[in-house]
C-alpha positions as MATLAB code, in Angstrom:
seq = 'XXXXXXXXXXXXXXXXXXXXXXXXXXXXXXXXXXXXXXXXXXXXXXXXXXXXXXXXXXXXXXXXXXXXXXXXXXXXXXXXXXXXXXXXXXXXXXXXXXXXXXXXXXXXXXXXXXXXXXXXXXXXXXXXXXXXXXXXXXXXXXXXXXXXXXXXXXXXXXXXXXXXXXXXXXXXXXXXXXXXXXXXXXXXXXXXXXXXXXXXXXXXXXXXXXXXXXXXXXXXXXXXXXXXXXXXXXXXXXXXXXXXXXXXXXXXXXXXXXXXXXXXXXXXXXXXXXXXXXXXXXXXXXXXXXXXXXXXXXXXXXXXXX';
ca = [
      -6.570    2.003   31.149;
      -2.689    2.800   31.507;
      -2.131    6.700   31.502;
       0.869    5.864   28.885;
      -0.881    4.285   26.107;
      -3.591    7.665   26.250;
      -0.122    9.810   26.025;
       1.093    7.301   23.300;
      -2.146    7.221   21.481;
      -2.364   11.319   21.414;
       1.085   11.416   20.038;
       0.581    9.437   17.027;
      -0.292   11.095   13.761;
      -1.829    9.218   10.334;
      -1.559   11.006    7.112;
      -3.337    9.600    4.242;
      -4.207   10.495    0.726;
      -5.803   13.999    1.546;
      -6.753   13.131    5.163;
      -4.613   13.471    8.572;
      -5.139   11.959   11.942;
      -5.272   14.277   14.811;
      -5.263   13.898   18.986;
      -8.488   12.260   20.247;
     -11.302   13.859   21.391;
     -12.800   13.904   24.968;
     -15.625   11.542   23.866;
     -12.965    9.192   22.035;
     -10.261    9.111   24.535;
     -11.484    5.956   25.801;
     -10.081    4.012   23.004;
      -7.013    5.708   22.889;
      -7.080    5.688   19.049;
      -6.270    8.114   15.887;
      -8.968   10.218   14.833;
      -8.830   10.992   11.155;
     -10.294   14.952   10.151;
     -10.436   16.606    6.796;
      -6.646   18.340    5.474;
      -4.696   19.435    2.475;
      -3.098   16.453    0.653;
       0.503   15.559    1.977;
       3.009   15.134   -1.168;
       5.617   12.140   -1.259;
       9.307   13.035   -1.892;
      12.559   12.116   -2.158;
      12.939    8.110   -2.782;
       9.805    7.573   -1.549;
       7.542    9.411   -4.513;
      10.550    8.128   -6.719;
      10.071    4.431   -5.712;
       6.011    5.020   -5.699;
       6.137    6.833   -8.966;
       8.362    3.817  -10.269;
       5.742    1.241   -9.317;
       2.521    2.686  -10.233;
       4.104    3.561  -13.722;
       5.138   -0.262  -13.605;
       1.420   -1.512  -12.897;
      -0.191    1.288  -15.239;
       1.547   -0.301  -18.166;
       0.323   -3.957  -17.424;
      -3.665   -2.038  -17.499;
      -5.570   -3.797  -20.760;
      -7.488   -1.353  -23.567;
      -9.487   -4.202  -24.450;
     -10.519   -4.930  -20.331;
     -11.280   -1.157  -19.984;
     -13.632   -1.185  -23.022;
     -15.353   -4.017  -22.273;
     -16.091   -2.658  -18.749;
     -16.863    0.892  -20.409;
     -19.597   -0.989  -22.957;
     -20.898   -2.970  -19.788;
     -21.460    0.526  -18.161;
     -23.258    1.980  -21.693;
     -25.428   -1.234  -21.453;
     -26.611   -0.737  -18.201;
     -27.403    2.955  -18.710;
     -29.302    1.889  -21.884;
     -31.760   -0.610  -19.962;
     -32.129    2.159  -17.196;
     -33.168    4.406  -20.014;
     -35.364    2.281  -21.953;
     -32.835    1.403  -24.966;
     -33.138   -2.375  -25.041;
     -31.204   -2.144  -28.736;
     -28.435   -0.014  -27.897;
     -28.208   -2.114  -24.901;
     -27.509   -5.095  -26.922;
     -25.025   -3.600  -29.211;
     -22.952   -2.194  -26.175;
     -22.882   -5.646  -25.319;
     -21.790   -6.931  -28.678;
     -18.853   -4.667  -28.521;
     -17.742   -5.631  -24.739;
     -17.789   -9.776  -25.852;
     -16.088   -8.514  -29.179;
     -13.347   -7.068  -26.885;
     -13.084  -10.140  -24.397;
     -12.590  -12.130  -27.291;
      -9.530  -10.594  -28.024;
      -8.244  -10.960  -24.818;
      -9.220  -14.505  -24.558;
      -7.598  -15.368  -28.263;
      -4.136  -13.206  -27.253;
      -3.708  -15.057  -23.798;
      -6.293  -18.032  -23.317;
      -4.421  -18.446  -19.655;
      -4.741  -14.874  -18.601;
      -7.014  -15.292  -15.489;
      -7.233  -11.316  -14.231;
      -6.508   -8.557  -17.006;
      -5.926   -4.706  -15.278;
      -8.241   -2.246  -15.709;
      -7.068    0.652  -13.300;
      -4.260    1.179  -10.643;
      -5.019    3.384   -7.713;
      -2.302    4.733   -4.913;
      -2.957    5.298   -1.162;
      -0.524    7.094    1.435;
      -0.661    6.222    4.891;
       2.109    7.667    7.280;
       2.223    7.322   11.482;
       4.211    9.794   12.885;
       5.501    8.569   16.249;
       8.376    7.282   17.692;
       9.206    3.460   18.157;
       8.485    3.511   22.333;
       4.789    5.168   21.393;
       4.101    2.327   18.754;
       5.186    0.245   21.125;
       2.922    1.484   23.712;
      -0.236    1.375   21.631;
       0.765   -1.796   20.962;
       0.961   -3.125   24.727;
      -2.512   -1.487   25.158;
      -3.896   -3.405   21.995;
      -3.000   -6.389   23.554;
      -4.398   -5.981   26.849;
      -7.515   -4.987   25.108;
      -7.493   -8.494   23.500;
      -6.928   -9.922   26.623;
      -9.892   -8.874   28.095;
     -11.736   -9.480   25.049;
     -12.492   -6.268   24.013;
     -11.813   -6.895   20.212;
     -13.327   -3.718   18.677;
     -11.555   -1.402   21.385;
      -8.146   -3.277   19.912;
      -9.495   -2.576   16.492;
      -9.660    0.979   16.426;
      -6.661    1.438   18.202;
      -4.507   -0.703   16.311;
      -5.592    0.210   12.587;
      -4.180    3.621   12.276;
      -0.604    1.999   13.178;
       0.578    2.054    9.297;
       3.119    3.872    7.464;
       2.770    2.251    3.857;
       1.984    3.259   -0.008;
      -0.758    1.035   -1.032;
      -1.278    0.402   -5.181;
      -3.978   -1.082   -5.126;
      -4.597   -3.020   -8.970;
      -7.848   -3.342  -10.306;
      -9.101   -6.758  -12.381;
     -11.392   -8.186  -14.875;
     -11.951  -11.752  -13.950;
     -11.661  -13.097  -17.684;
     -12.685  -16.627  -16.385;
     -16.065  -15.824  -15.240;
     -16.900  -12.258  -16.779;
     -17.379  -13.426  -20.003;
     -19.723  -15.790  -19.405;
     -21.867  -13.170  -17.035;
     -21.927  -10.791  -20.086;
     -22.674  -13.602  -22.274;
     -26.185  -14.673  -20.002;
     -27.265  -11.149  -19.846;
     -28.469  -10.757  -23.983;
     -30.917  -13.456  -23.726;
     -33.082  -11.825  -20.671;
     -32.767   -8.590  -22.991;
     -34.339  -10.678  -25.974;
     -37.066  -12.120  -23.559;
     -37.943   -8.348  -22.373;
     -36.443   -9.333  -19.362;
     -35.150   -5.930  -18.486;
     -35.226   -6.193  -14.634;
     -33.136   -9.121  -14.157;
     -30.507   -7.974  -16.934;
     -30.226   -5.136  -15.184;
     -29.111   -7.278  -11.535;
     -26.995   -9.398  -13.873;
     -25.018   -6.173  -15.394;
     -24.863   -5.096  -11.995;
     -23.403   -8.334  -10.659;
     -20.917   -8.816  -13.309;
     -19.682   -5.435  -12.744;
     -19.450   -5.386   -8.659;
     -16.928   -9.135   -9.465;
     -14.089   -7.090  -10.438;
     -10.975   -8.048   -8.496;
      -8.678   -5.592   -6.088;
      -5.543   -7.114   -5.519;
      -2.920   -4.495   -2.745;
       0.694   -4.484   -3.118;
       2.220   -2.669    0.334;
       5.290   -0.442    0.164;
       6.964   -0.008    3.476;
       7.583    3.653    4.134;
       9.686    3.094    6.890;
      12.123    0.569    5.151;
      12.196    3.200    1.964;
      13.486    5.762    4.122;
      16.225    3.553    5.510;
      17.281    3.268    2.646;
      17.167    6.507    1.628;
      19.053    7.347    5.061;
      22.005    4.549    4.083;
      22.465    5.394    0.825;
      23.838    8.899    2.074;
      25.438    7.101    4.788;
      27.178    5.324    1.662;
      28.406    7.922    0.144;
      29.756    9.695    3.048;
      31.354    6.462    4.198;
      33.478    5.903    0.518;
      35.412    9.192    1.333;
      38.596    9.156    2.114;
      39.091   11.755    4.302;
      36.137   12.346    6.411;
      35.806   15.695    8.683;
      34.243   15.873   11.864;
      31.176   17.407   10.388;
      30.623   14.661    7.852;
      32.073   11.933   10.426;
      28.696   13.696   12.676;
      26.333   13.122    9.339;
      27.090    9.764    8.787;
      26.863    9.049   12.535;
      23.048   10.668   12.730;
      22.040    8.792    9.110;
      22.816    5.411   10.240;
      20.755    6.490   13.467;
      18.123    7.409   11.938;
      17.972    4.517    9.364;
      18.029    2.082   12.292;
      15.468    4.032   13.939;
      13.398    3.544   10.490;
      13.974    0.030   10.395;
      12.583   -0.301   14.053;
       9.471    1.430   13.031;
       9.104   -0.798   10.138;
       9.633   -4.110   12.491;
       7.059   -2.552   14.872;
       4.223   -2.326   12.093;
       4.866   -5.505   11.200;
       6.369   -4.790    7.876;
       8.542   -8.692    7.911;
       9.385  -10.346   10.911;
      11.641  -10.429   14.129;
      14.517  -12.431   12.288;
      14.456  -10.068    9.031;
      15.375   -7.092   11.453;
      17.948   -9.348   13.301;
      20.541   -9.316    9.687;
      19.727   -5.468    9.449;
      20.866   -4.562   13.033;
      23.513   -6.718   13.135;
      24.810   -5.040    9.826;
      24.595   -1.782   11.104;
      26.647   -2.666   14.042;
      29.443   -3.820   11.690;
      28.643   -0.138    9.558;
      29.200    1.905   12.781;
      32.112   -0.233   13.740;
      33.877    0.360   10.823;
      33.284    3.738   10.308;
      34.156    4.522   13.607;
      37.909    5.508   12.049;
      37.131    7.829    9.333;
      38.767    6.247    6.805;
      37.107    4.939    3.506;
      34.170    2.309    4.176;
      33.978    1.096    0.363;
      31.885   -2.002    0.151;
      30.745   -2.640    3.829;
      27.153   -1.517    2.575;
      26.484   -3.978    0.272;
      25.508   -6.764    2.299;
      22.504   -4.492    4.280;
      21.076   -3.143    0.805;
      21.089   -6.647   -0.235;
      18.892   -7.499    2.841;
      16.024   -4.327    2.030;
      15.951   -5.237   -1.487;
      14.904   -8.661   -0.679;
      12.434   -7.779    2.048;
      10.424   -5.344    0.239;
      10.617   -7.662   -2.540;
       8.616  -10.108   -0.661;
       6.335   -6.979    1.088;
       5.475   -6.009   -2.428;
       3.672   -9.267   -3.921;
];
């Protein structure tokens, strides 16, 4: 074990949705990985909640009234049998085909329809050397085929918003529901139950990943923006704009190190900022040299976020 990756490993924090990762403890130290402990939920602001808050409204409004009945009768049906009610059973299930109907008439194609959107934080707090060194130990774990050491070192490294969209599977629900009257009618209560219960655990989860790290670039050269249109810079602001484009590469390193796109996305970024600090060098007005670099984000969390 290299005394650097422990160091590393210690240094890195996760924050999630109402849990944070803390240093290791002496029992755990041998897998130099982030230990995640009980805390008070960490709120998103600035762009970040604003881009979050933009996409979850986005998915909520794609959710289906008729898919969230039908899996709300499912539910009554199954509580029914559990309870004895064979007949409201079977009218719980008359209502959930009546509502997959409808959503089989409106959109014969639709394949998946929403039922619930759900949003995850996960933040690592360290700098792009420690990342790097956790990453070098990873490695050497692999190399020595010690896969599950790798593992648990590895899968706090994330800084991301996770929606996470909820599905009814319309081509093979139906059908499920459908099976599940005539084992009612039969007094076969037993084996509607396990068929309720199947239909119900087929429901599909489908991610969509928002970089944090490339949302706070942005964040970062969008005030470098600003500052950069003026025409008369000071020293102070010539300072700010200096330490926001510093910290927005810094950003986009993180982002490259957790694997948020690849080595030849980051290449057009860096490059751009190079031309950003060239020309801002002068303090004069910078209108327009920004354009090409927001150009390159929008498109790469574009094709993050599928």
């Amino acid at each position: 074990m290299k005394h650097y990756t422990l160091i590393a490993a210690l240094a890195l924090g996760l924050v999630t949705s109402g849990f944070v990762s803390v240093g290791l403890s002496a029992s755990e130290k041998s897998l130099d990985r982030p230990q995640n402990k009980p805390a008070s939920d960490k709120p998103l602001t600035g762009a970040v909640k604003g881009q979050a808050d933009q996409e979850i409204s986005q998915q909520r409004k794609k959710i289906l009234d008729e898919a969230v009945s039908a899996i709300q009768e499912t539910k009554r049906a199954l509580k029914a049998l559990e309870d004895k009610k064979s007949d409201e059973a079977l009218k719980a299930l008359e209502r959930a085909t009546g509502k997959l109907n409808i959503l089989l008439v409106r959109d014969p194609h639709l394949a998946l329809a929403p039922i619930d959107v759900t949003v995850a934080t996960y933040d690592v707090y360290a700098t792009p050397d420690q990342i790097k060194a956790v990453r070098k130990q990873a490695e050497d774990y692999l190399e020595d085929g010690e896969v599950q050491k790798a593992r648990l070192l590895i899968r706090g490294l994330g800084s991301e918003i996770v929606v996470s969209v909820t599905s009814l599977p319309l081509q093979t629900y139906p059908a499920a529901i459908a099976a599940v009257t005539p084992l009612i009618d039969k007094g076969k209560v037993a084996e509607a139950k396990e068929s309720l219960q199947a239909a119900l655990n087929t429901l599909v989860v489908s991610e969509h990943i928002m970089s944090l790290p490339l949302i706070r670039a942005e964040e970062k050269l969008a005030k470098a923006e600003e500052l950069s249109q003026k025409d008369a810079r000071s020293e102070e602001d010539s300072k700010t704009l200096t330490k926001l484009i510093e910290e927005a590469r810094q950003q986009l390193q993180l982002s490259e190190l957790l694997g948020y796109g690849t080595k030849d996305d980051y290449k057009k970024f860096y490059a751009e900022i190079e031309q950003i600090e060239d020309k801002t060098k002068t303090g004069k007005s910078a209108k327009g040299i920004f354009a090409p670099l927001r150009e390159y984000l929008s498109n790469l969390k574009h094709s993050l976020f599928s």
